[in-house]
MMTF fields as JSON, N, C-alpha, C and O atoms, coordinates in Angstrom:
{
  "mmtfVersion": "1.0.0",
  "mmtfProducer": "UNKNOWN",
  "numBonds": 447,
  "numAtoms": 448,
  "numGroups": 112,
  "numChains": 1,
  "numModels": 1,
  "chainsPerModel": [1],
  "groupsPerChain": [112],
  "chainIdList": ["A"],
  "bondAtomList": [4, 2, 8, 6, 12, 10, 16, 14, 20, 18, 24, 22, 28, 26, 32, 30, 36, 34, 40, 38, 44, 42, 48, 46, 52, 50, 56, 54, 60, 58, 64, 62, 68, 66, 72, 70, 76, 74, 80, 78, 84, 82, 88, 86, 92, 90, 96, 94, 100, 98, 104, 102, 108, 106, 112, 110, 116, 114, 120, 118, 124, 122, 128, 126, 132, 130, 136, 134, 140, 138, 144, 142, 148, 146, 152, 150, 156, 154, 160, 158, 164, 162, 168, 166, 172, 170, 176, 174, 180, 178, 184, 182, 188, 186, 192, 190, 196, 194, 200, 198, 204, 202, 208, 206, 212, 210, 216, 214, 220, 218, 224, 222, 228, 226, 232, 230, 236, 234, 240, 238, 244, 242, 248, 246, 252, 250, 256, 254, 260, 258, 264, 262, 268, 266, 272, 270, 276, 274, 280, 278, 284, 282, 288, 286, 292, 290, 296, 294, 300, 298, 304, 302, 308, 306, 312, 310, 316, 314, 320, 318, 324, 322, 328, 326, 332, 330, 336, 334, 340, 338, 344, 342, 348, 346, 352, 350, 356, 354, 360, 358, 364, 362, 368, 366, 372, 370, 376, 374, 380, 378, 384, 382, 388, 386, 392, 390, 396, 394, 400, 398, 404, 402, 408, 406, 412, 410, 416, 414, 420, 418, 424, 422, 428, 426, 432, 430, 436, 434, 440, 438, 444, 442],
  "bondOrderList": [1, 1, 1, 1, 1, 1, 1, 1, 1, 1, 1, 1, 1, 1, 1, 1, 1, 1, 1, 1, 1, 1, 1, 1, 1, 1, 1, 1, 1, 1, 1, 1, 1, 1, 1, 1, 1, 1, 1, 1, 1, 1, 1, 1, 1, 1, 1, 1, 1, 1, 1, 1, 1, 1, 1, 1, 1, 1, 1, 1, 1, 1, 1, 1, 1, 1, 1, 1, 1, 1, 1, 1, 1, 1, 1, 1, 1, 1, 1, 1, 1, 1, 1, 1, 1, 1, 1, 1, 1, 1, 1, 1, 1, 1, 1, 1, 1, 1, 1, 1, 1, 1, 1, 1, 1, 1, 1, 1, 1, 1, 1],
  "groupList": [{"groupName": "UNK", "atomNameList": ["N", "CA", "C", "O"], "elementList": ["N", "C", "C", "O"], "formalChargeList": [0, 0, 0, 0], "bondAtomList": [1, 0, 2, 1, 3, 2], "bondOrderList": [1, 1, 2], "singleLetterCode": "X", "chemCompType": "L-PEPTIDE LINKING"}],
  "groupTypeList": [0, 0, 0, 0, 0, 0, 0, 0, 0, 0, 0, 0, 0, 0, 0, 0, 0, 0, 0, 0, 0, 0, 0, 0, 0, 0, 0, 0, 0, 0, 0, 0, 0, 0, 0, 0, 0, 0, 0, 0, 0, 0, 0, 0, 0, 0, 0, 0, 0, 0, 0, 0, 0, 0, 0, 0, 0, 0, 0, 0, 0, 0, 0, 0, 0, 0, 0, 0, 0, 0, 0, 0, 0, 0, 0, 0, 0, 0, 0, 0, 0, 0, 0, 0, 0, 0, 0, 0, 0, 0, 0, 0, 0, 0, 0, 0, 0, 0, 0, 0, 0, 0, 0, 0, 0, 0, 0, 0, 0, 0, 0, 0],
  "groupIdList": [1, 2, 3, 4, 5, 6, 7, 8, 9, 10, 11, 12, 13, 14, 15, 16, 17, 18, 19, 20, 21, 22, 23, 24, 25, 26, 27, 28, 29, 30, 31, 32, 33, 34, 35, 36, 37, 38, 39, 40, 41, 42, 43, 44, 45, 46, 47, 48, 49, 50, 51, 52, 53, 54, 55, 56, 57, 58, 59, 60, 61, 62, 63, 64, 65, 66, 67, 68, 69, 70, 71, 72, 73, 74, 75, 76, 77, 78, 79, 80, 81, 82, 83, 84, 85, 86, 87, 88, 89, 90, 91, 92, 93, 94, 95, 96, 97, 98, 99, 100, 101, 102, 103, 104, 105, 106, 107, 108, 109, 110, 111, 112],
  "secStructList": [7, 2, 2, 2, 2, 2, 2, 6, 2, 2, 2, 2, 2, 2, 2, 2, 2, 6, 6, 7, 7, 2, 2, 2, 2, 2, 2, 2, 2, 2, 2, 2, 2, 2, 2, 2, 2, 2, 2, 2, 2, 2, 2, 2, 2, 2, 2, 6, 6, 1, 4, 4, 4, 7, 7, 3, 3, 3, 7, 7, 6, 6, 6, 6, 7, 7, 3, 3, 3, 7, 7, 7, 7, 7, 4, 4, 4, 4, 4, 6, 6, 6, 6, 2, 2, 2, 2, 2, 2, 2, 2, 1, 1, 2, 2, 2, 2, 2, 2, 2, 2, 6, 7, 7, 2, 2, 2, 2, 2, 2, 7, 7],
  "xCoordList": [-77.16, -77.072, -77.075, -77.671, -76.326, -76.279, -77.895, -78.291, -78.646, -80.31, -80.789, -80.993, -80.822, -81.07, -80.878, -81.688, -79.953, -79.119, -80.023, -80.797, -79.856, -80.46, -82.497, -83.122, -83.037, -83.835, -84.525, -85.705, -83.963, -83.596, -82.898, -82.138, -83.292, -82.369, -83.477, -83.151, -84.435, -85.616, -85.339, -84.816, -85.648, -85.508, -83.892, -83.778, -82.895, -81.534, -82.168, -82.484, -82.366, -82.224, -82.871, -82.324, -83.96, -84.961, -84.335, -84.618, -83.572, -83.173, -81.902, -81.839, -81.148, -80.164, -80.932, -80.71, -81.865, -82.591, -83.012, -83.196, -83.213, -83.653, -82.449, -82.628, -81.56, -80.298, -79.319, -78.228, -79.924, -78.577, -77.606, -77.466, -76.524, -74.947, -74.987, -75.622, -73.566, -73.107, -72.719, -72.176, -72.577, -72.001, -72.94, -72.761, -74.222, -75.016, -75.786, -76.273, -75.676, -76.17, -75.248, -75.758, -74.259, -73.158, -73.053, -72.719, -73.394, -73.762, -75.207, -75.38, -75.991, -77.187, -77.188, -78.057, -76.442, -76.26, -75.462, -75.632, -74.377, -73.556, -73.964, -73.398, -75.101, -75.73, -76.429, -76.305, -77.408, -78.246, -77.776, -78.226, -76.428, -75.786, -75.395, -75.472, -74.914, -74.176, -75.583, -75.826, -76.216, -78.141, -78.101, -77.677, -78.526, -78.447, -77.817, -78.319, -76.46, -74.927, -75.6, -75.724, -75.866, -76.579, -77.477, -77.229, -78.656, -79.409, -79.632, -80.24, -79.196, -78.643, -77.909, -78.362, -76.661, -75.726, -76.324, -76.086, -76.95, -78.078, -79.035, -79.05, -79.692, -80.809, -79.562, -80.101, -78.465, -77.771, -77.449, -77.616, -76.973, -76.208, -77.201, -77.002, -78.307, -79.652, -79.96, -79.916, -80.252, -80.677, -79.809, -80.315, -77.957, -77.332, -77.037, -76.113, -77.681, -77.706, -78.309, -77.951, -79.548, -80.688, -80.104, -80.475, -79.009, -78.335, -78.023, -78.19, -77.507, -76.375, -77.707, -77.59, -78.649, -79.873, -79.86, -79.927, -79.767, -80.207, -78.674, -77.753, -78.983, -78.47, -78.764, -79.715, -77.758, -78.197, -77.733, -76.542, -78.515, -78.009, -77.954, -78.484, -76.962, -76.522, -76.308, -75.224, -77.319, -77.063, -76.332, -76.642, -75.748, -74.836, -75.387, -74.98, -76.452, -77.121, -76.006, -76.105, -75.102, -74.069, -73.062, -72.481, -72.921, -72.019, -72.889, -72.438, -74.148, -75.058, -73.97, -74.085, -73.252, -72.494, -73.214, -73.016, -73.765, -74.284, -73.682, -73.262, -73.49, -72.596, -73.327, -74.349, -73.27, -74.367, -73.353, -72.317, -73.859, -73.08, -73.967, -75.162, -73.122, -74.134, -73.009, -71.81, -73.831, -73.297, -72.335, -72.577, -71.677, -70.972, -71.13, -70.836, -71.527, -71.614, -70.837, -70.483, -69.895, -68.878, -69.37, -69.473, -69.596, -69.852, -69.551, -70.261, -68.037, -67.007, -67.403, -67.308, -67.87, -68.357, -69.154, -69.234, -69.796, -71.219, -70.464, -71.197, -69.405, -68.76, -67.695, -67.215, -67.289, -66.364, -66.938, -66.712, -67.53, -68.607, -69.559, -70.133, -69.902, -70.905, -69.984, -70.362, -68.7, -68.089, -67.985, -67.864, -68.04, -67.692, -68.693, -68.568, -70.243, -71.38, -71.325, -71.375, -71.172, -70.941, -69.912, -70.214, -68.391, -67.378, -67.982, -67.947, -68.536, -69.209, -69.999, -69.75, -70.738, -72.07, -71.336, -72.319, -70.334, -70.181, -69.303, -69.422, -68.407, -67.491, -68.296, -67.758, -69.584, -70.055, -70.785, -71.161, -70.908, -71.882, -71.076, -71.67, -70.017, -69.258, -69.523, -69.945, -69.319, -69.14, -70.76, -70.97, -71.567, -73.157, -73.275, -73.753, -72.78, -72.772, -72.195, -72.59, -71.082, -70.093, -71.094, -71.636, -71.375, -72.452, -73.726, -74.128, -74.263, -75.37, -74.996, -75.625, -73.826, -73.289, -72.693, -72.359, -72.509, -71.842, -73.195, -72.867, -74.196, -75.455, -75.506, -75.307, -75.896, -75.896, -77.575, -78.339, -77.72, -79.032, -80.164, -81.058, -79.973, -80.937, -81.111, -82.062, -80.071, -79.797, -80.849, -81.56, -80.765, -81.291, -82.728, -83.458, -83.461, -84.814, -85.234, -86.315, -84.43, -84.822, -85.493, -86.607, -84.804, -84.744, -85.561, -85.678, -87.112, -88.565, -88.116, -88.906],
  "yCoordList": [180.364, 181.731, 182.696, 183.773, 182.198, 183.375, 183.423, 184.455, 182.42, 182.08, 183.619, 184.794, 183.194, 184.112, 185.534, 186.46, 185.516, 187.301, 187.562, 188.518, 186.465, 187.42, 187.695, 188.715, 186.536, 186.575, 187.868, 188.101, 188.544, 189.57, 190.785, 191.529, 190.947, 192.082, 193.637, 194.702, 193.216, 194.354, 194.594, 195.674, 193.598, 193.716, 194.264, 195.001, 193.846, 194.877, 196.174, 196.832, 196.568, 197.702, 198.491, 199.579, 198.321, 199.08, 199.037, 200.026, 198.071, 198.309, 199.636, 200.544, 199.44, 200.474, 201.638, 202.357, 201.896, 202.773, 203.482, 204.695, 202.854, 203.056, 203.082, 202.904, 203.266, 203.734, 202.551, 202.677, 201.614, 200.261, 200.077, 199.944, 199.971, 199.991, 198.577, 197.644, 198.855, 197.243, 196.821, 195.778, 197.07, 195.921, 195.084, 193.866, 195.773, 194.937, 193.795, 192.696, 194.57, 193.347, 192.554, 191.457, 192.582, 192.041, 190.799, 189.66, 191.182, 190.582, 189.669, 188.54, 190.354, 189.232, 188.284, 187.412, 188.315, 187.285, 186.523, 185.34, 186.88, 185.746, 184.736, 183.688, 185.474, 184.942, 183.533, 182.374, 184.28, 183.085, 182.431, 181.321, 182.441, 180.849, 180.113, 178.885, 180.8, 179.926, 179.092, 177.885, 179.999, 179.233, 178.044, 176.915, 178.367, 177.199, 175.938, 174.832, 176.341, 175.285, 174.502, 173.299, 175.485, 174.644, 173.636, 172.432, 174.258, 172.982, 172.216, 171.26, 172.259, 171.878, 170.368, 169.224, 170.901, 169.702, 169.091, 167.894, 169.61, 168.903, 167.717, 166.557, 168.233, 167.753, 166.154, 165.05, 166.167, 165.919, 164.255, 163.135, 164.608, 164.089, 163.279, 162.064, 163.746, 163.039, 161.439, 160.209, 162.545, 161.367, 160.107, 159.002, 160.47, 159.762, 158.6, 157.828, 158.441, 158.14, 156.64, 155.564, 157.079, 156.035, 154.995, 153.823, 155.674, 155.18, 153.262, 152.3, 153.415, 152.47, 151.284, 150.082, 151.87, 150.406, 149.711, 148.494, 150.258, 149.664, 148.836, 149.446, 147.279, 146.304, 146.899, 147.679, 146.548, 146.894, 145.722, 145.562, 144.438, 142.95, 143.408, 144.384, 142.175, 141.952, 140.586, 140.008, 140.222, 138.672, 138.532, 139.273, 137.946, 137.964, 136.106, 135.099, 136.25, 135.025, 133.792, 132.614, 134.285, 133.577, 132.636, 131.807, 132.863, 132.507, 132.024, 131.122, 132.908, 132.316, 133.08, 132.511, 134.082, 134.89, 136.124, 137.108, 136.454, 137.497, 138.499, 138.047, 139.629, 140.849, 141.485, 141.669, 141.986, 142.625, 144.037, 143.821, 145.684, 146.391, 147.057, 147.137, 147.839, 147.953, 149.103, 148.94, 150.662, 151.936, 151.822, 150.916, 152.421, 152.502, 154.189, 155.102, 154.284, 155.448, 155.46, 154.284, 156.357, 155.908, 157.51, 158.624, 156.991, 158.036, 159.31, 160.286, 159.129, 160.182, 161.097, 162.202, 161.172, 162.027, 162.856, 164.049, 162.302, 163.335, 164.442, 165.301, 164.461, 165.356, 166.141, 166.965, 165.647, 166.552, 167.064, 168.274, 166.777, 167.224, 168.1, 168.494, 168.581, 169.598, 170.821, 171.648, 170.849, 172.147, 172.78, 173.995, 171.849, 171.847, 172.359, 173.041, 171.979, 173.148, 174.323, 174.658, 175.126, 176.572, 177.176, 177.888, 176.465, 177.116, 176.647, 177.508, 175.622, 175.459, 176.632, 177.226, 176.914, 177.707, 179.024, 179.745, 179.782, 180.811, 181.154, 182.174, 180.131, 179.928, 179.7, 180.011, 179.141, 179.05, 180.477, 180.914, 181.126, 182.333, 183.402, 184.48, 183.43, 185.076, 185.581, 186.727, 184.865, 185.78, 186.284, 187.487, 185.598, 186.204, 187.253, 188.269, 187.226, 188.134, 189.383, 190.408, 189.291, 190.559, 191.183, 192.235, 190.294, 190.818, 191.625, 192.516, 190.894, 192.0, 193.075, 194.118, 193.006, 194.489, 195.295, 196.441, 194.859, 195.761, 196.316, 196.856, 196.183, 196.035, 197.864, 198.408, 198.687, 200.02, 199.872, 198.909, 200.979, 201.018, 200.926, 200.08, 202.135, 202.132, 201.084, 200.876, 200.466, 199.243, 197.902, 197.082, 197.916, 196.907, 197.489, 196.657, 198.511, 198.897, 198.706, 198.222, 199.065, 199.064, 197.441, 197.269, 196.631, 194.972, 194.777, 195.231, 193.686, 193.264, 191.868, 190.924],
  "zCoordList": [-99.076, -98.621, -99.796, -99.786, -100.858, -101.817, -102.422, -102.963, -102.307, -102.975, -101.589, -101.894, -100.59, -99.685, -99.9, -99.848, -100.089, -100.671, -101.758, -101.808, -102.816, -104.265, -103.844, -104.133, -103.18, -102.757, -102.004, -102.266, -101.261, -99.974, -100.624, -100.005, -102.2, -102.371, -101.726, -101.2, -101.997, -101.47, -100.141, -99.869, -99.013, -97.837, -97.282, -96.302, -97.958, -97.924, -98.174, -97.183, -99.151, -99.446, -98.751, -98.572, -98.236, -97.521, -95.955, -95.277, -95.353, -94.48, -94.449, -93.62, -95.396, -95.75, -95.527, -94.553, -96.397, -96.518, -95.298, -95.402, -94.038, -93.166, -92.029, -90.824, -92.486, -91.816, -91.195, -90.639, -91.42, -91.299, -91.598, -92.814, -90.849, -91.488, -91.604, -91.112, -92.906, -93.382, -92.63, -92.994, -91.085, -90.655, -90.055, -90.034, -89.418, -89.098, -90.13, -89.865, -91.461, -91.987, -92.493, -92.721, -92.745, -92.659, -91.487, -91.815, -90.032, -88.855, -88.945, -88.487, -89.536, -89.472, -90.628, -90.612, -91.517, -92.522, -92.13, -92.425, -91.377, -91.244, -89.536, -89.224, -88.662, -87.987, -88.504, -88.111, -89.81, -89.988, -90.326, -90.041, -91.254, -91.687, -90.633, -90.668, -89.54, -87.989, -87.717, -87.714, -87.542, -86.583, -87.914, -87.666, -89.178, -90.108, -90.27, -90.467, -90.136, -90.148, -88.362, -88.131, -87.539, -86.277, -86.588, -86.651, -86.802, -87.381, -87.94, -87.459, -89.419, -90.579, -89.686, -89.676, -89.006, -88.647, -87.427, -87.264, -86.673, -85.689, -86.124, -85.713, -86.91, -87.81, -88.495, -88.411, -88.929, -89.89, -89.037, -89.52, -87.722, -86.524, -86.157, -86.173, -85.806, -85.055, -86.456, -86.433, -87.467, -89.002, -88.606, -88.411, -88.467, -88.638, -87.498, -87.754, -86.393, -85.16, -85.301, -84.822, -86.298, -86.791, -87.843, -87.922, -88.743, -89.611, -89.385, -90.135, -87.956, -87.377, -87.224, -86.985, -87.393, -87.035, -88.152, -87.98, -89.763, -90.455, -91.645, -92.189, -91.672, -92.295, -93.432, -93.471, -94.906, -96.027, -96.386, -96.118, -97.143, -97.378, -98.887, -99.418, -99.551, -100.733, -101.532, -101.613, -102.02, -102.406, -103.832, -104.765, -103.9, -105.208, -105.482, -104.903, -106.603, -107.256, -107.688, -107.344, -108.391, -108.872, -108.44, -109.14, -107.178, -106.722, -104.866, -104.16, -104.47, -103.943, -102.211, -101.125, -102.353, -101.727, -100.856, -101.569, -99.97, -99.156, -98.402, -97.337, -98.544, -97.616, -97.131, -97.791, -96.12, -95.382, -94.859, -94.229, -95.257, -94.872, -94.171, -94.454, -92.712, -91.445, -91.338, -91.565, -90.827, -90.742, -89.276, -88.478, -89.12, -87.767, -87.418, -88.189, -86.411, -85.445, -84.845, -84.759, -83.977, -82.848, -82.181, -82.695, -80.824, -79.96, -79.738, -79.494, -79.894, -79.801, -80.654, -80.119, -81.91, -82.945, -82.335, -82.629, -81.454, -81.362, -80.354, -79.864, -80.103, -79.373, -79.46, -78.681, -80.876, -81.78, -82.824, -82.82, -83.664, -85.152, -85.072, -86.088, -83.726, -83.174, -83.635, -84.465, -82.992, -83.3, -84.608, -84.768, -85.604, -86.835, -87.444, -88.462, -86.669, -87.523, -88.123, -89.307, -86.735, -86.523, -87.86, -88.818, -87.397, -88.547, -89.669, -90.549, -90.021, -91.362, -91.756, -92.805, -91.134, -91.744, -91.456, -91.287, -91.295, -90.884, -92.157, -92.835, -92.362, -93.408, -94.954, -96.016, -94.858, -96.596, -96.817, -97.905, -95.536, -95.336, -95.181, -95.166, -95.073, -95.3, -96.687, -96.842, -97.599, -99.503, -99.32, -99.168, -99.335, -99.315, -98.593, -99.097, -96.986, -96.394, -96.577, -96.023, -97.5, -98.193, -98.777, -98.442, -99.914, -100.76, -100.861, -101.61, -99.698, -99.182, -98.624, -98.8, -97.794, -97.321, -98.314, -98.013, -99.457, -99.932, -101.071, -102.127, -100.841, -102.207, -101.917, -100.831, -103.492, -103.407, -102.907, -102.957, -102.517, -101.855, -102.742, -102.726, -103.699, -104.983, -105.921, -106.675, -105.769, -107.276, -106.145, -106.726, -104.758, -104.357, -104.235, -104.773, -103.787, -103.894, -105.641, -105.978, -106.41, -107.909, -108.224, -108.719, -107.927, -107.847, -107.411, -106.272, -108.19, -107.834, -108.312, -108.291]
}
């Protein structure tokens, strides 16, 4: 998010410019981190689903010894860890979001 902010200093400013209060952008920054932290942990959950298929074997030559470590999924997760997206991404995305609301108008149009 903060790559986003420094990224977006033009597009702040010109919105300011155009009569936007900090709070809305204040509001749409800390939107996109929620939608992000959504998919982000969607995307994250789904990967990890696939996890539980795959054996990772280990032969130890020496001793002629084999361990085989295999992921565990437990169901219940997929129904508690969803919630946890949202406050994630909302929570790494407030300081960025300060930031852009608080950007002077001119100092962010000046910024190429």
């Amino acid at each position: 998010m903060y790559a986003a902010v420094a990224n977006r200093t033009t597009e702040i400013g010109t919105l300011r410019a155009l009569g936007f209060e900090k709070g809305s952008i204040l509001v749409a920054f800390i939107l996109e981190s929620l939608f992000l932290g959504l998919i982000g942990g969607a995307a994250g959950l789904f990967s990890a689903s696939f996890m539980q298929l795959i054996t990772i074997l280990h032969h130890e030559l020496a001793t002629f010894f084999r361990t085989g470590l295999q992921f565990f999924h437990d169901n219940g997760d997929n129904l508690e860890i969803p919630g946890l997206f949202p406050y994630h991404g909302v929570c790494r995305g407030l300081m960025p979001a300060f930031r852009a609301a608080r950007m002077n108008i001119v100092d962010a149009l000046r910024s190429t």
